[in-house]
N, C-alpha and C positions, 0 to 999 in steps of 0.2 A: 735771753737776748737783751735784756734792760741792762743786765750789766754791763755790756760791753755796747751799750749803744750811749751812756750815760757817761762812761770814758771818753768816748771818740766825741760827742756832745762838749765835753770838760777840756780837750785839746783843742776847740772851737772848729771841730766839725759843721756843718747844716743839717740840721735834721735831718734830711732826705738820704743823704747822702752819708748819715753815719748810720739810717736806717739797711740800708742798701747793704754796707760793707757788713754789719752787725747779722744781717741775715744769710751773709756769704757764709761768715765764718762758722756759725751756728746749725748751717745747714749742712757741712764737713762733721761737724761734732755729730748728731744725729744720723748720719750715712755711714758712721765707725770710721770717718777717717779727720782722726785728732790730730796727724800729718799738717794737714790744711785748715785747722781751727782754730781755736780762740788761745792757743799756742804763740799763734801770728800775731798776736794783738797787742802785747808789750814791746814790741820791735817796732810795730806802726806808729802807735802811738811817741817811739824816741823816735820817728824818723818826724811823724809831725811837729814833735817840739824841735828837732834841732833844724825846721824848716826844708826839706827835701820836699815837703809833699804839697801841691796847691790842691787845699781841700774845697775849693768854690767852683774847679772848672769840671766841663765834661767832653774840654776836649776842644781842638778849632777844626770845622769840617770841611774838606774839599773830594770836591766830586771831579777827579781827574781826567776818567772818562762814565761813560753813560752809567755802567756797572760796579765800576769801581771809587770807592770812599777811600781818600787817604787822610786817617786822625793821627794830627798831631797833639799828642797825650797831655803837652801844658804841663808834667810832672803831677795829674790828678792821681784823685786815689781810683785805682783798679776797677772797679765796681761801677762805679760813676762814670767812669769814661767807656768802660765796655755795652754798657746797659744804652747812651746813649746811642751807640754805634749801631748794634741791636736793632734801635726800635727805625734807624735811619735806614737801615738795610730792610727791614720788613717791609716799609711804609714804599720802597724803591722797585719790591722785586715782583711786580704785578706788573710794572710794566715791561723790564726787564727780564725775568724768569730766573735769573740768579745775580746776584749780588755778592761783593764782596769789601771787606772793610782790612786794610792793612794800618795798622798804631802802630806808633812809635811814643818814645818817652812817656808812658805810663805806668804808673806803680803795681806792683803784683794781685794777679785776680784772685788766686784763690784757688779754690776748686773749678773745672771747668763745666762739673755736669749744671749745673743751673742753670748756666747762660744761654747752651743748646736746650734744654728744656724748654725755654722762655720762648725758642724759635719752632720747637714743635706744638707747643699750645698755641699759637697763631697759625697752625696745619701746612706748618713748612717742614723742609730738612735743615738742619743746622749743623756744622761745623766750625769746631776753633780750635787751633794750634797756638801753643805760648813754646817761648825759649826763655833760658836762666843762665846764671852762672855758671862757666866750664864747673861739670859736677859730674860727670860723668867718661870713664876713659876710654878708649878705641877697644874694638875687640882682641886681644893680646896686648894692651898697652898698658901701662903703671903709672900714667899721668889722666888727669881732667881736660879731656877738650872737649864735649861736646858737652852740652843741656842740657836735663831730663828730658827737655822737649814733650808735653801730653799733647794727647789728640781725644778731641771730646766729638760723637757724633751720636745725633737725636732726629727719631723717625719716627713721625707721628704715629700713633696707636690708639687705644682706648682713650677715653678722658681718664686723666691722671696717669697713664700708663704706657706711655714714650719709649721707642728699642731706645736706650739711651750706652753707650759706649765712653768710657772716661779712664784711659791709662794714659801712664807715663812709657818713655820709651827707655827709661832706667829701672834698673831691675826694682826699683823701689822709688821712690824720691829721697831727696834730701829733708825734706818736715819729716818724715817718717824716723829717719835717723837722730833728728834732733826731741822728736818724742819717745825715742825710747833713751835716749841719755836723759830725759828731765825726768826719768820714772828709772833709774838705773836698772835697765832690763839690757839683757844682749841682742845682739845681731846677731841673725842665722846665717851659715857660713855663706860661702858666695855671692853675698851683697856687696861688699865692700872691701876694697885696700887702705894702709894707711897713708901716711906724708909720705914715708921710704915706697908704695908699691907693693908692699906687703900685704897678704890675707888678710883680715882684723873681722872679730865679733864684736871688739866695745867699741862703741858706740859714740865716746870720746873720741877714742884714735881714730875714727869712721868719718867725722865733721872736717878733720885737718887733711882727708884723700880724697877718694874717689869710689865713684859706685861702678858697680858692672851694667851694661846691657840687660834687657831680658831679652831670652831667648836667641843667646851669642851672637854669633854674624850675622843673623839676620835681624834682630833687635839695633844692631849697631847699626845696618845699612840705613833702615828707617830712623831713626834717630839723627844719622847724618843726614837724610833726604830734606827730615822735617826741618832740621836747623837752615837748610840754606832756602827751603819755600820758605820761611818766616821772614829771615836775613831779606830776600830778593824783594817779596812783597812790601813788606812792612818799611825798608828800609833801614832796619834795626843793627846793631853788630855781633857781630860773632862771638858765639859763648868765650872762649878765651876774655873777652874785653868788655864782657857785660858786668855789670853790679850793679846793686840795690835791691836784689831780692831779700836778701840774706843776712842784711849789716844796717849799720844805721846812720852811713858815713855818707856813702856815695849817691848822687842822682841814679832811675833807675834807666837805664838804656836797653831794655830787653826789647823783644815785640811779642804783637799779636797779630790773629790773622783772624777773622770770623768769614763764614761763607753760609750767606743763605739762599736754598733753592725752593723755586713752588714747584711742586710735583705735577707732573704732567698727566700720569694718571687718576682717573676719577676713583675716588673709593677705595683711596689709596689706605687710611689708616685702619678699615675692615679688613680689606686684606693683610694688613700687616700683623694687627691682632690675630688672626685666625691662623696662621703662617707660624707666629710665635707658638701661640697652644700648640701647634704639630711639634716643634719645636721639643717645648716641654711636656708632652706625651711621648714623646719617639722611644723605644724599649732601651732598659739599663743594662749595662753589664752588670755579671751577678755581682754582689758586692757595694754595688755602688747607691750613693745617696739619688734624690731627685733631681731631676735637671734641670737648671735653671740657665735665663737667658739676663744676660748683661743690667744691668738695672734694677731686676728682681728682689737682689741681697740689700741693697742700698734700699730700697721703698719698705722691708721689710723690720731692717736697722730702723728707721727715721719711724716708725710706728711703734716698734717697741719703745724706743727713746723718749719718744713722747708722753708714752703712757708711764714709764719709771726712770728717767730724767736722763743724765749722760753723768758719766766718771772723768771727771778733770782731774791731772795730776797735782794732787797737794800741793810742790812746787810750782805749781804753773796759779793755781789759785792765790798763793801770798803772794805773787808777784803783780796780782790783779785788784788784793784789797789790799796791803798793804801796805809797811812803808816803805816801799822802792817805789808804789806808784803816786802816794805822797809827796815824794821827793821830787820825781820829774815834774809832777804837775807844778811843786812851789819853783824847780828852776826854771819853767815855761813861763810861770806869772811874774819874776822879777828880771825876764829877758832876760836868761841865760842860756846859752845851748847847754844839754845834758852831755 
């Protein structure tokens, strides 16, 4: 994490705040999802120097009704505007019982499972939806209109051990696609079309189309659900007319939704541990592996990681020490956009 907190630090980050983003990304690397990791960070970093990103705010907050925070993003970085939203909602929902925060104009979070974590270690329920770039096309369609749109949800459990829930509502994301072109690996069929609408495995032709759904028509229903609760709450626009996930050009106009609940039942996160174990005892089909519940693979990844590091693709690492990040930093320091 020093290396890329040392970058973001070098783009005139604030510490906190490049701490924040540096742990987002790091924390994708270690959960095996290189999708959402330090992938991201040569992108960021051009969006900081060519100025899209106010790396000092966390956001301006208005409390519209009793329950409701509407953040306006101020173009912060993702992390920083989310994390304050976060602790505004927890600090809110004692009196309230649920809380909610709609963003607008903020930069890309990342991963969502931490952010709901962050709201079950304070023995709440947490929820966040983001929307993206048209990345995704209708069910039977050959164009991108809709978002990946993820839904991250986190239900207090053990200490350290949170039901935590974290998909996209595309059959894959778009980081995923762009990690496996930086490692020239294929796509498995039914991911992806190209520019034409076409099937495609590589991973190339995959960046210039469109991804499928999971789970067909019904993957697409929620997917369109989730885009227009983002759009309606947040005040955000519709994939079609979003950018700045993805590019280094545009402001970013997506949203976010976070939704925090204090559980009404007492004893709630024993019962949910105990619940889980039934869960993961319940009998296998023959054949089959152990069962595991939502989060289990991810805490299991981030310990192994730990203990024998992460596999960054060669190309993604010369682009982190070397001279292209050389270069943006000297166009940064003589006031030039990259």
């Amino acid at each position: 994490m020093s290396v890329a907190r040392a970058l973001l630090e070098r783009a005139g980050v604030p510490e906190e705040h490049a701490r924040l983003q540096a742990e987002v990304l790091v924390q994708a690397e270690l959960r095996g999802h290189a999708s959402h990791g330090l992938q991201r960070l040569p992108r960021l970093l051009k969006r900081i120097c060519n100025g899209l990103v106010n790396v000092s705010t966390t956001g301006r907050h208005s409390w519209q009704r009793s329950a409701y925070l509407h953040v306006e993003g101020e173009a912060g970085m993702g992390p920083a505007v989310a994390i304050a939203a976060i602790q505004a909602l927890i600090a809110r929902v004692p009196e309230t019982g649920i809380a909610v925060a709609g963003i607008s104009n903020s930069n890309h979070l990342g991963m969502l499972a931490p952010y709901v974590e962050q709201v079950a270690e304070a023995g709440c329920i947490g929820i966040a939806l983001s929307s993206s770039e048209a990345l995704v096309h209708p069910h039977g369609g050959a164009e991108a209109m809709l978002g990946t749109n993820p839904i991250a949800i986190a239900v207090p459990g053990r200490p350290g051990e949170p039901f935590v829930l974290d998909l996209a509502t595309g059959i894959v994301s778009m980081g995923k696609v762009h990690d496996h072109a930086l490692r020239g690996e294929p796509l498995e069929e039914g991911w992806a079309l190209d520019a034409e609408g076409r099937p495609t495995t590589d991973a190339e032709a995959a960046k210039a189309g469109s991804l499928a759904s999971f789970g067909g028509a019904k993957g697409f229903g929620l997917g369109l659900g989730f885009e227009l609760l983002v759009a309606s709450i947040a005040g955000s626009a519709f994939a079609p007319d979003v950018r700045g996930t993805l590019d280094d050009r545009h402001p970013a106009n997506k949203g976010d939704v976070f939704i925090v609940i204090d559980p009404a039942r007492n004893g709630l996160a024993d019962a949910i541990a105990g619940y889980l174990d039934r869960v993961r005892n319940a009998r296998v089909r023959e054949g089959a592996g152990r069962i595991l519940v939502p989060g289990d693979r991810a805490r299991s990844r981030r310990q192994e990681a730990l203990a024998k590091g992460i596999n960054i693709a060669p190309a993604l690492w010369s682009r982190l020490s070397g001279p292209e990040a050389t270069k943006l930093f000297s166009l940064r320091e003589e006031g030039h956009p990259s």
